[in-house]
FINUKOL-611089 format. One record per residue (C-alpha): x, y, z. Coordinates in steps of 0.02 Angstrom, whole numbers, plus 50000, padded with zeros to 5 digits. Each point is the difference from the previous one (the first is absolute). Example, Ala and Ser with C-alpha at 12.3 -4.5 7.8 and 13.67 -1.06 7.14 Angstrom:
FINUKOL-611089
506154977550390/500695017249967/
END
This chain:
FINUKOL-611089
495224991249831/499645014249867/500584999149842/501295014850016/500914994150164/500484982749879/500445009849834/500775015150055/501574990750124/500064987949818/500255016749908/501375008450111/501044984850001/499864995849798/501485014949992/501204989250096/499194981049931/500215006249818/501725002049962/500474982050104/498494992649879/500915007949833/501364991350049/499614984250048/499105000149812/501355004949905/501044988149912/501454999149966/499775007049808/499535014950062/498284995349982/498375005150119/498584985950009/498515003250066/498384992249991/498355006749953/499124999150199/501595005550056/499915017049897/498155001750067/500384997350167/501415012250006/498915012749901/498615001050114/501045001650162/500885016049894/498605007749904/499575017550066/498154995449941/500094984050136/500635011950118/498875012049998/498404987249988/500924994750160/499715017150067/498255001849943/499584983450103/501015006550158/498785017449978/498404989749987/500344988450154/500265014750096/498285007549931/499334984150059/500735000850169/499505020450015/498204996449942/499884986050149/500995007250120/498535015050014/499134988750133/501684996750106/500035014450150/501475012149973/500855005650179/500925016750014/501015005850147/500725018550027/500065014350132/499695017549997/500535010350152/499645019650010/499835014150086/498505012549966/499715014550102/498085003250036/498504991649965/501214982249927/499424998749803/500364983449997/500634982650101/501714998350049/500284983149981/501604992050078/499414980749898/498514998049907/499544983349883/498774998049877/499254985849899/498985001649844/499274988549858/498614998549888/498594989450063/498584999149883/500165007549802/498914992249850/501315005249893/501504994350065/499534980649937/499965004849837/501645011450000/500794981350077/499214990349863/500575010849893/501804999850056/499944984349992/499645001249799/501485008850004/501054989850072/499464986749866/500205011949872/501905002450060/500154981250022/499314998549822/501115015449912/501564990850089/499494984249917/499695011249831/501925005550008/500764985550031/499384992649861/500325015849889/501854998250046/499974981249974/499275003149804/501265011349974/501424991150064/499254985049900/499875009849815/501855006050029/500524983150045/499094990349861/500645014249877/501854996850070/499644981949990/499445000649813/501485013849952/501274986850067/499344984749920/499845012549831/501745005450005/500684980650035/499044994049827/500535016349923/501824996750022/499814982149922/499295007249865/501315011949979/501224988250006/498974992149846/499985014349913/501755005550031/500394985449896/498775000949875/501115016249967/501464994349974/499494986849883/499205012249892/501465009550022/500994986049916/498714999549867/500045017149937/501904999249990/499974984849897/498655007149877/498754985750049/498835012350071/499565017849963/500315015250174/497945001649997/500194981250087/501275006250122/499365016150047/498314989850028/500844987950132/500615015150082/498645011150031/499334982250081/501485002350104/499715018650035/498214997450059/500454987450145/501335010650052/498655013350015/498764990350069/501204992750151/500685018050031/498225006450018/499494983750111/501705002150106/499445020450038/498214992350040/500944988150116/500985012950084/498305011350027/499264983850079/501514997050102/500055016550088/498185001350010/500014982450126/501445009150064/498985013750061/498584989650042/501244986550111/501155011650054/501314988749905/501485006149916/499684996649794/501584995049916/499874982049961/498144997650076/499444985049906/498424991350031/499414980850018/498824995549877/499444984150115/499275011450120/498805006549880/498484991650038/498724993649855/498565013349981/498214992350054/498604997049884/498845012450016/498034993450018/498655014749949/499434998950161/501535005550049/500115011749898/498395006650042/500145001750185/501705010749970/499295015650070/499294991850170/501754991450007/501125015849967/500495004650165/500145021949959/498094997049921/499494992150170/500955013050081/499025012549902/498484994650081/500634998150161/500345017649998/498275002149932/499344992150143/501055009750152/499235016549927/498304993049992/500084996450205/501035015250021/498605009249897/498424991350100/501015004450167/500045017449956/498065001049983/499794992650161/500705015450081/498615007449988/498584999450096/500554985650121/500725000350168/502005000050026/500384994050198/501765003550080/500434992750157/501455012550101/500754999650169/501195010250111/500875004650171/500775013250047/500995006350157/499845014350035/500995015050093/499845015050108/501375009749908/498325010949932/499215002650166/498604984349967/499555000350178/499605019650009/498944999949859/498994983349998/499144991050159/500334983849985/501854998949902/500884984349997/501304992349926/499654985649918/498665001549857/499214988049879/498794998649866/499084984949890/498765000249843/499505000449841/499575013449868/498624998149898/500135010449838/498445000849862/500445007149859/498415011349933/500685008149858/501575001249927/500325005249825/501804996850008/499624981150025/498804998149880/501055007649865/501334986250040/498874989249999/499605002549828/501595001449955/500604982550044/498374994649924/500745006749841/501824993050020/499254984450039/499024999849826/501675004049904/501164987750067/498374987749948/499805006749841/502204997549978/499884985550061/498674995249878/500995007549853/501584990350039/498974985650015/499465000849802/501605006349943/500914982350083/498404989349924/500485008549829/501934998050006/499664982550057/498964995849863/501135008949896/501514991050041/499014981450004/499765005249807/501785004349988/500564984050074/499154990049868/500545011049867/502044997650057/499584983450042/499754993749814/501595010649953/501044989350111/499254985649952/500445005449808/501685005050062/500154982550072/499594990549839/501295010449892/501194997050122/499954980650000/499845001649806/501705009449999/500634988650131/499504984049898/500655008149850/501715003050074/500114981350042/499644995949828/501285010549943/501184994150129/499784982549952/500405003049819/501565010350032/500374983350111/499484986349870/499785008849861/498215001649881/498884984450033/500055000949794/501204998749870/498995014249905/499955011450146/500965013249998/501175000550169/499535012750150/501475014449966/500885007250154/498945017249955/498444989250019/500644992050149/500325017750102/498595008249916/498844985650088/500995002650176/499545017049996/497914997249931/499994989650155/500795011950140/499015012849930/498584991449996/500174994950199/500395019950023/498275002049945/499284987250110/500995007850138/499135014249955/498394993949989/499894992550161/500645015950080/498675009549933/498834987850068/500605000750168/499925018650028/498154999449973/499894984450088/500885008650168/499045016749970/498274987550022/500834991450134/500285018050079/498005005849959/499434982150076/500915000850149/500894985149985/501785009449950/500764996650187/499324982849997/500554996949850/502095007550039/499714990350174/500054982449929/501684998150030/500145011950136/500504990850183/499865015450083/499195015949982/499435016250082/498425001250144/498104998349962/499055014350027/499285007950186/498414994150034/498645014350040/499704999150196/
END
């Protein structure tokens, strides 16, 4: 079964599955789950890009189909009664039939193989969409899944420094310290309320961008960060083979290909023999006076053969010939472009993956420094200094650490982010980015039509 008679039924019935599948997710906090294959799964059987890949597959079986069918005998009926007056000019048919099809044309192989190319070239762009849709349903989700766990730490540290505020407060009212302290402890204050209103606008613009994507209403989508799967190591091999893996570069040359046969199938016009076999009957009338005219009339009439064209000359042909050869020599020459453009932006992003790799792990380190240094602090505040010369943690120490170590996991948070946009946009160049969202995905949309 094609492709298109499996996705399209899917795609009319997602209007009336949707809103019984919002509901079933929401909680009662008012509250939208949804996990990360989930998002995919409804984004591909929405995106107009899908859809119209859909339609580009549909177009390119048919080609197939039209290019084949050439050799299949057509059969026409009709009738065309008259009345002439004189000499008849023509045949007064009351039924006549006629069969026709192509019997013998060196060209018409090649303008099926090519076809064919086609198809796999649709098959191939189709493939290419699906897995454009699923990288960008994955960066919003990731970005929506980092915003969320951002704001959570943010508001603990808040919290922190909320009260780091108010005990300075108390200390510049009893002279202990001077307002430089306090305004310092605010403007601490100031910047995470900043920072969480910008992350909470970047959550909203992630939220209604799955919306659009799912079809999903926004307010209170919320993601699942368990469905995110763990990004695969990439081997230079890998890595290296990234442009024979990308499904649009293999498209590319597919395409390449179809105009190459198209283009030798055009040159064969020339100079070889075309055969069409034809057939008809006719019955005849005497509403034209047949019998006064002709000897031997009669009604019933019938004729078999072939037609044997060679073509001599024809400049026409040749000139189209030429031109295909020409197409055919761009879309290789694209093809060949977008090859070294994905082999550089692969390379370039392997570079970049080491590079953000370190910074995480440096972001790592200082974060289990602050965290051990909070416990430290923690413990002293509980059992006091471990000397009788050390001077006792102060509550302004205390907070102070609390909010070292949320904003030290912030920039972990943000570290890792970073990390695995370039890690999905590889995933994406690779071919590996459906794969990859299909882990923990039970059920997804149709293969692709194999060329007949």
């Amino acid at each position: 079964m094609p492709i298109a008679e499996r996705i399209l039924p899917a795609i009319r019935k997602t209007s009336a599955v949707l809103p019984a599948l919002f509901l079933v997710l929401l909680p009662t906090a008012g509250l939208a789950q949804i996990s990360l294959s989930t998002a995919v799964n409804l984004a591909e059987k929405s995106s107009p890009g899908v859809r119209a890949a859909v339609a580009n597959v549909q177009h390119a079986v048919a080609a197939v189909e039209e290019t084949r069918d050439a050799y299949i005998p057509s059969f026409q009926v009709g009738t065309s009664p008259g009345y002439a007056y004189g000499f008849p000019l023509g045949y007064p048919a009351l039924f006549s039939a006629s069969s026709q099809s192509l019997a013998l044309s060196f060209s018409q192989p090649d303008y099926l193989r090519a076809a064919r190319k086609a198809l796999n070239a649709a098959n191939l762009n189709l493939k290419d969409a699906q897995q454009q849709v699923a990288l960008d349903v994955a960066l919003d989700y990731v970005e929506l899944d980092h915003d969320l766990a951002e704001i959570a730490a943010l508001d603990e540290e808040k919290a922190f420094a909320a009260r780091l505020v108010s005990i300075e407060q108390d200390r510049v009212q009893a002279g202990v310290d001077p307002r430089v302290s306090e305004l310092q402890v605010e403007l601490t204050a100031a910047q995470a309320d900043e920072k969480r209103i910008h992350l909470q606008n970047d959550a909203d613009e992630m939220r209604q961008k799955l919306g659009h994507l799912t079809g999903l209403p926004t307010d209170g989508l919320v993601t699942v960060t368990n469905s995110i799967p763990v990004t695969p190591s990439f081997s230079t091999d890998a890595a290296q083979s990234a442009p024979e893996s990308n499904p649009g570069i293999a498209a590319a040359y597919a395409n390449s290909q179809s105009k190459f046969y198209q283009a030798f199938g055009a040159s064969r016009e020339n100079y070889r023999p075309t055969v069409v076999f034809g057939a008809q009957y006719s019955l005849f009338s005497k509403i034209n006076n047949y019998n006064q005219y002709f000897r031997s009339f009669q009604y019933n009439n019938a004729a078999i053969g072939v037609q044997v064209t060679f073509p001599l000359f024809d400049a026409s042909k040749r000139a189209k010939a030429r031109e295909s050869t020409a197409e055919a020599a761009a879309a290789q020459a694209t093809a060949d472009q977008s090859r070294d453009t994905l082999s550089e932006q692969t390379l370039l992003a392997r570079r970049t993956i080491l590079e953000l790799g370190a910074d995480q792990r440096v972001a790592e380190i200082q974060s289990e420094l602050a965290q051990e240094q909070l416990k430290t602090v923690d413990a002293e505040l509980t059992s006091g200094p471990g000397s009788a010369t050390a001077q006792p943690v102060s509550p302004i120490a205390a907070q102070k650490a609390h909010i070292d170590e949320r904003e030290k996991y912030e920039d972990l948070l943000d570290s890792k982010f970073s990390l695995m946009k370039v890690e999905l946009n590889l995933l994406r160049m690779t071919g590996q980015i459906d794969d990859w969202v299909r882990s923990s995905l039970k059920q997804g949309l149709a293969g692709p039509v194999p060329a007949s």
